[in-house]
C-alpha positions in Angstrom: 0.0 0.0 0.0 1.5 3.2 -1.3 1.2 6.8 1.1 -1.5 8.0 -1.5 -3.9 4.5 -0.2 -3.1 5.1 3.5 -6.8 5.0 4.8 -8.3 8.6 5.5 -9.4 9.3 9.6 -12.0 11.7 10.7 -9.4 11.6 13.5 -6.2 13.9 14.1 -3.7 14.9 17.1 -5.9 17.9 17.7 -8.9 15.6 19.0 -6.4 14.7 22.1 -4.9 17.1 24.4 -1.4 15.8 23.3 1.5 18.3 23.6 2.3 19.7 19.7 5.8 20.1 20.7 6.5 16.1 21.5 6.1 13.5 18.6 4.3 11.2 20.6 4.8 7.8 19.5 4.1 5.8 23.2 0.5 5.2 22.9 1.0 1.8 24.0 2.4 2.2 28.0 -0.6 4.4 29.3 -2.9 5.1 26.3 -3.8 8.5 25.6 -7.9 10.0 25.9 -9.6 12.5 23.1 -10.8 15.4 24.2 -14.3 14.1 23.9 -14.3 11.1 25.7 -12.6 13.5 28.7 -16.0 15.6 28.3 -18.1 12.9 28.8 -16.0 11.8 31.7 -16.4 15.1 33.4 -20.0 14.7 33.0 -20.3 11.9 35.5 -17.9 13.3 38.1 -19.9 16.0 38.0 -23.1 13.8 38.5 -21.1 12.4 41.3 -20.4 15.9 43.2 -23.4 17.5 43.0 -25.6 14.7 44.8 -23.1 12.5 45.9 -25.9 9.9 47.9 -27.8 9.8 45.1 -25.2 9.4 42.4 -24.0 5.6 45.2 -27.6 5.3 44.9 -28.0 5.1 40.9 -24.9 3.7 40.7 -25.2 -0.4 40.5 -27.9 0.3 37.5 -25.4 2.6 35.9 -22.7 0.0 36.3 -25.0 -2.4 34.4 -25.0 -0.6 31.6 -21.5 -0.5 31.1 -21.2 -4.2 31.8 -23.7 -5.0 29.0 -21.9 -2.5 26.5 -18.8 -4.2 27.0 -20.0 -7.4 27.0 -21.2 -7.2 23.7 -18.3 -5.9 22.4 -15.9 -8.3 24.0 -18.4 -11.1 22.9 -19.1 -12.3 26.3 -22.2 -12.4 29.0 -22.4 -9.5 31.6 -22.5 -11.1 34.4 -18.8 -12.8 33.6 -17.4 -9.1 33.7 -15.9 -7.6 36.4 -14.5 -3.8 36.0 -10.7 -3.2 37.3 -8.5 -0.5 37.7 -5.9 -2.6 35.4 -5.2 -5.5 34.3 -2.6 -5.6 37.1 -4.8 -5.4 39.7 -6.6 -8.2 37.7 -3.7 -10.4 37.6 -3.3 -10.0 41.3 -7.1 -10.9 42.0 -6.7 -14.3 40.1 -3.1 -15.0 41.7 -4.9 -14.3 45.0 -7.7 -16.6 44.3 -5.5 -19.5 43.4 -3.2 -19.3 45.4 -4.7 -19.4 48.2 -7.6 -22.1 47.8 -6.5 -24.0 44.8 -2.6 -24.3 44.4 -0.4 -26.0 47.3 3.4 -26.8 47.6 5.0 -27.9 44.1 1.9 -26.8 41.8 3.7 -24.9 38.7 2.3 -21.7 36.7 4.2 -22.3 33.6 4.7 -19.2 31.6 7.3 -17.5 29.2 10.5 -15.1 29.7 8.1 -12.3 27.7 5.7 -11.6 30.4 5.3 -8.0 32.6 7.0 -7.9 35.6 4.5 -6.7 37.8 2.5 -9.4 37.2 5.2 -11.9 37.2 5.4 -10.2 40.9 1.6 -10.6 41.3 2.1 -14.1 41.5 5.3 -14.1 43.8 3.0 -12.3 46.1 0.3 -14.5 46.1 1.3 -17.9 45.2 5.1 -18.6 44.8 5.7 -17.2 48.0 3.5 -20.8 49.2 5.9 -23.0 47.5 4.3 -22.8 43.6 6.8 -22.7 41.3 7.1 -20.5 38.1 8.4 -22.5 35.2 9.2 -20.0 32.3 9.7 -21.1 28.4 12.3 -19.0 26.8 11.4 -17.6 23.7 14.1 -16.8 21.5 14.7 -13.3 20.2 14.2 -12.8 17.2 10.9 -14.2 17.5 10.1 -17.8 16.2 6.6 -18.7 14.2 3.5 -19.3 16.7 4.0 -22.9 16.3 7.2 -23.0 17.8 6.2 -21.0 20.8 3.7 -23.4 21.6 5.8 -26.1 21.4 8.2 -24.3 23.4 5.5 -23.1 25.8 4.5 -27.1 26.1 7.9 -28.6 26.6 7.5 -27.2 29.9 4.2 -28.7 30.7 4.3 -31.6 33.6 1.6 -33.5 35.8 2.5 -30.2 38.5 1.3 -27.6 36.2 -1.6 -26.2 37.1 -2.2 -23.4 35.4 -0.2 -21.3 32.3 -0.5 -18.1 32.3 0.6 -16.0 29.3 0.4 -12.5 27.3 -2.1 -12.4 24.2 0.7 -9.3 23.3 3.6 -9.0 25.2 4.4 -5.7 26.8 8.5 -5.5 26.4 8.5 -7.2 23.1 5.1 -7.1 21.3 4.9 -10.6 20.2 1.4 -12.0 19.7 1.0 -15.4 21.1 -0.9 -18.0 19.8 -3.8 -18.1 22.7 -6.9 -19.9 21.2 -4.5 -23.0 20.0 -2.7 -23.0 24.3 -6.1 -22.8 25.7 -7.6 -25.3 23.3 -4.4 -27.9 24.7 -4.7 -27.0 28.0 -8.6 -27.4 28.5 -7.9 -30.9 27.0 -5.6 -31.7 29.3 -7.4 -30.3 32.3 -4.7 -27.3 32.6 -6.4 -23.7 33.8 -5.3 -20.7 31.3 -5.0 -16.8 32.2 -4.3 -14.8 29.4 -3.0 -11.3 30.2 -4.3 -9.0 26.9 -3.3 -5.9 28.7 -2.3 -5.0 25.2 -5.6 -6.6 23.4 -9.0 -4.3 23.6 -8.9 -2.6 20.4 -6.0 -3.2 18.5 -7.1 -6.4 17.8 -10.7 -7.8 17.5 -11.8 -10.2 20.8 -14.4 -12.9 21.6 -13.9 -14.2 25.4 -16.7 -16.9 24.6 -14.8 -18.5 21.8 -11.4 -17.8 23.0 -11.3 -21.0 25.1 -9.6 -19.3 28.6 -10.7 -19.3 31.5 -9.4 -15.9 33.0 -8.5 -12.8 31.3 -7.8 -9.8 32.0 -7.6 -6.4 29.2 -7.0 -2.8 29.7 -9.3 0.1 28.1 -7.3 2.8 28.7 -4.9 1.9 25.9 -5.8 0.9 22.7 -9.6 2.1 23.3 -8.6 5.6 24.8 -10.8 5.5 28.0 -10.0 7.3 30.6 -7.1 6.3 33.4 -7.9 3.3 35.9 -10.2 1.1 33.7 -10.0 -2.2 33.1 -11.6 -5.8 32.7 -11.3 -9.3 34.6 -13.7 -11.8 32.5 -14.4 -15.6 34.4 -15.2 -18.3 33.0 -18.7 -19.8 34.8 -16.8 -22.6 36.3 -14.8 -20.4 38.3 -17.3 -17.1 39.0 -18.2 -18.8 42.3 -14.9 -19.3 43.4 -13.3 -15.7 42.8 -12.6 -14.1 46.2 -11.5 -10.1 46.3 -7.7 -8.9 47.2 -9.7 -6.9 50.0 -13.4 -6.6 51.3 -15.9 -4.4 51.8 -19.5 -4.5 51.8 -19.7 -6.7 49.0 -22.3 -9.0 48.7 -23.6 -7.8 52.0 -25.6 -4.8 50.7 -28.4 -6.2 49.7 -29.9 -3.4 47.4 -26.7 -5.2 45.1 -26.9 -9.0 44.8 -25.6 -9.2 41.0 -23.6 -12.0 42.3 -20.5 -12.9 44.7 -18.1 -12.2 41.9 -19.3 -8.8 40.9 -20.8 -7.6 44.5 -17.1 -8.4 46.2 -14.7 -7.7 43.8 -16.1 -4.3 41.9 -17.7 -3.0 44.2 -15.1 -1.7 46.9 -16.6 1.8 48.6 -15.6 5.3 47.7 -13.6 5.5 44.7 -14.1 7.3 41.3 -16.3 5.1 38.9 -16.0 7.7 36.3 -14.0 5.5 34.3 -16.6 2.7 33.9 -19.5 4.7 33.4 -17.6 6.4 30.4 -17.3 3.3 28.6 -20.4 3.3 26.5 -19.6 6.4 25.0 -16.2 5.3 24.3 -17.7 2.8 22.5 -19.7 5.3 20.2 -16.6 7.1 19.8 -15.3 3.8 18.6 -18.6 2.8 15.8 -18.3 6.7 14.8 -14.6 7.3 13.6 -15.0 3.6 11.5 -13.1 2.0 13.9 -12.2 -0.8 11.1 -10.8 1.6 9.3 -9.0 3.1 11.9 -7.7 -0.7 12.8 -6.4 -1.0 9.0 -4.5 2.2 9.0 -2.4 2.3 12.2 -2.0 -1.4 11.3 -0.7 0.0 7.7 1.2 2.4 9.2 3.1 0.4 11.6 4.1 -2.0 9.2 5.5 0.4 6.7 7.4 2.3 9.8 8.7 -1.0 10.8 9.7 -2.0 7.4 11.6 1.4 7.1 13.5 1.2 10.0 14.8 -2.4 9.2 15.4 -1.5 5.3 17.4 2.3 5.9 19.1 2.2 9.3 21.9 -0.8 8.9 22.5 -2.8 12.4 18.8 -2.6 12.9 16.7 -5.7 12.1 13.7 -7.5 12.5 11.7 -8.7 15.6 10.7 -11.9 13.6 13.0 -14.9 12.8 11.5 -15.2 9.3 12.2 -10.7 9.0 8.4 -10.3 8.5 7.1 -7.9 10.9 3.8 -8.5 12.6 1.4 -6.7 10.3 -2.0 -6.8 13.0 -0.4 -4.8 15.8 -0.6 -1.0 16.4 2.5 -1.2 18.0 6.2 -1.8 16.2 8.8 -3.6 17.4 12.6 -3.6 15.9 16.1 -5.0 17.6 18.8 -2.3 17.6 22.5 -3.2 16.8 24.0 -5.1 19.7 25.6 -3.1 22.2 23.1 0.3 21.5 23.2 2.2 25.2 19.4 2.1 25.2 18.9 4.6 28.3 21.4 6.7 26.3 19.2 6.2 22.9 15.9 7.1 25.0 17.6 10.4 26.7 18.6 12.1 23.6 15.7 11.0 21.5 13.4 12.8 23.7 15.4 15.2 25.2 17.2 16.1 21.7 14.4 15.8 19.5 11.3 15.3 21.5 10.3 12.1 20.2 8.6 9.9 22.5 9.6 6.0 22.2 10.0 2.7 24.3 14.0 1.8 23.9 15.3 -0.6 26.6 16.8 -3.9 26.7 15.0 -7.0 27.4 17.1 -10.1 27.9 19.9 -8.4 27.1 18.6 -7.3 23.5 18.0 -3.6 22.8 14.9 -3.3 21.5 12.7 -0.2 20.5 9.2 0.0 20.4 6.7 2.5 18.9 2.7 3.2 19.0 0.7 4.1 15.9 -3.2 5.1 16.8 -5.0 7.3 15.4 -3.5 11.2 16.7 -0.2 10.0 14.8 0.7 11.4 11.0 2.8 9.8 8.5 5.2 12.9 9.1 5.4 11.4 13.3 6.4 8.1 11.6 9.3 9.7 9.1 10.6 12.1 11.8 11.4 8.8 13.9 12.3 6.9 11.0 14.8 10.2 10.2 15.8 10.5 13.9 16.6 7.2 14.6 18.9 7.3 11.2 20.4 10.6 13.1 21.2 9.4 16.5 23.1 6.2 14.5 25.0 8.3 12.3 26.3 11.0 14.6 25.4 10.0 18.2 26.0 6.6 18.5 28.3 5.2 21.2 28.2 1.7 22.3 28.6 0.2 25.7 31.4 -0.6 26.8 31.8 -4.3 27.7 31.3 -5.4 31.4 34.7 -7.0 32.4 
């Protein structure tokens, strides 16, 4: 696809409060929320402050509205959906839950060497720290076909494991995993699956009821530009029943509530700002109004041709993927840097240089950099990193030195 057939947006920069000065190319690590969707935000917190007991009141019904809105969209029943501040927290509420009442002493969560550490800690905290152990796959970088990470993934399947837990998109990396095919193993073989799509609402299309898990968790503030602090935990049935909250309050004792135990005690959890969820419908419209296919196709488009230029102009730099085909369904890009890049040197002068806004670390000892594409970036944001990056090789590069 040339530049002349990149798809057209009723979307721009100026629809989100983005600084013009930065060429903001990090959707991915918090999201970013339009102006409008902000608005309607505002809305509700102002509901909230001008009859606060009324606004607690109103609010379960409220609540049920979002839940049925998102349910549709995710594919999945209501009552399975349970709002979060982040999938984080999510991770922790299922690591609490199992490790407490169903793992003991030698159970294993296998895993790969791609997953978020603060989930990773999540279930240090709530189930290693009993005696579980955490059996990670390696995944070699650059990134093998989904086949072989399966396969990988499985070598490390034994009688012990008791549940895998995995990212639909990895955070550091960006590597989509193969989920439906892992779950569709694992429910054969009586193994529980948690898929972490932290990454996932949005960018690429979801249904919970066909995917085959039987926990996962997905973040709305990325890809689908809510605001701040909302996310999802869906359970399958089996396990609704058996989901218990990191902490309690009223919960399933208020009786004016009674949507069920997993809902009542682990969404609703006293004061806080529900802003967030109650948004979520008219995020939604937002989404069915700007053609949200269409906005899929051309940050996908995008990304791939950004991807494609980096590896093609900039020598040293090369693909993520073994087979040097970039992943052409993500928002996000993903390239490895020439070995030895100082990647907190790279980051520093590419924002504080030239005010360009990237992920550039190393992760398991490759450096990597990765960028967002949504909808407030141009072709120009693309060029001017493409341009930069080409800059910062050519006249800034220093390598590290070796450790000794």
């Amino acid at each position: 696809m040339s530049s002349q057939e990149l798809p057209k947006l009723s979307l721009s920069k100026k629809d989100w409060k983005l600084r013009k000065d930065i060429t903001f190319l990090n959707h991915g690590s918090y999201g970013a929320c339009p102006i409008s969707i902000l608005e309607e935000q505002r809305k509700w917190v102002d509901l909230m402050e001008e009859q606060p007991v009324l606004f607690f009141r109103e609010l379960n019904a409220r609540m049920r509205v979002s839940r049925e809105a998102i349910g549709t969209y995710l594919h999945a029943k209501p009552e399975n959906i349970c709002f979060m501040t982040n999938a984080t927290y999510a991770v922790n509420v299922i690591a609490h839950s199992l490790g407490k009442y169903y793992m003991e002493e030698g159970d294993e969560i296998v895993t790969t060497d791609q997953e978020y550490g603060a989930c990773k800690r999540a279930w240090d905290e709530h189930a290693m720290a009993r005696g579980v152990k955490w059996v990670e796959a390696v995944m070699p970088i650059p990134c093998v076909s989904a086949n072989e990470m399966l396969e990988r993934l499985w070598e490390k399947v034994t009688r012990r494991t008791k549940i895998i837990f995995v990212s639909h998109i990895s955070s550091p990396t960006a590597i989509r995993f193969p989920v439906e095919e892992m779950c569709k193993r694992a429910r054969e073989q009586g193994i529980m699956t948690f898929i972490d799509g932290a990454h996932a609402p949005a960018q690429i299309d979801l249904n919970l009821e066909t995917l085959g898990a039987d926990f996962y968790t997905g973040n709305f503030h990325k890809w689908m530009c809510t605001p701040k602090g909302s996310a999802f935990l869906w359970v399958s049935d089996k396990f609704l029943k058996k989901i218990t909250p990191l902490w309690v309050s009223w919960g399933s004792w208020i009786p004016t509530l009674k949507d069920s135990y997993f809902l009542d005690e682990n969404e609703f959890l006293g004061t806080r700002d529900y802003s967030p969820f109650l948004t979520l419908p008219f995020a939604l419209n937002w989404l069915h109004s700007h053609n949200w296919p269409t906005v899929q196709l051309r940050n996908r488009t995008l990304q791939l041709r950004t991807t494609l230029k980096l590896i093609q102009t900039i020598p040293g730099i090369r693909s993520m993927q073994k087979d040097g085909k970039p992943d052409g369904q993500l928002f996000m890009g993903v390239v490895l840097l020439p070995e030895g890049t100082n990647t907190e040197g790279m980051k520093a002068w590419l924002y504080d240089q030239r005010q360009v806004e990237v992920v550039v670390h190393k992760w398991l000892g490759h450096p990597i950099m990765r960028f967002s594409v949504h909808a407030h970036v141009s072709e120009e944001d693309c060029d001017r990193l493409v341009q930069t990056v080409k800059e910062y090789f050519t006249t800034q590069h220093i390598l590290e030195r070796p450790k000794l």
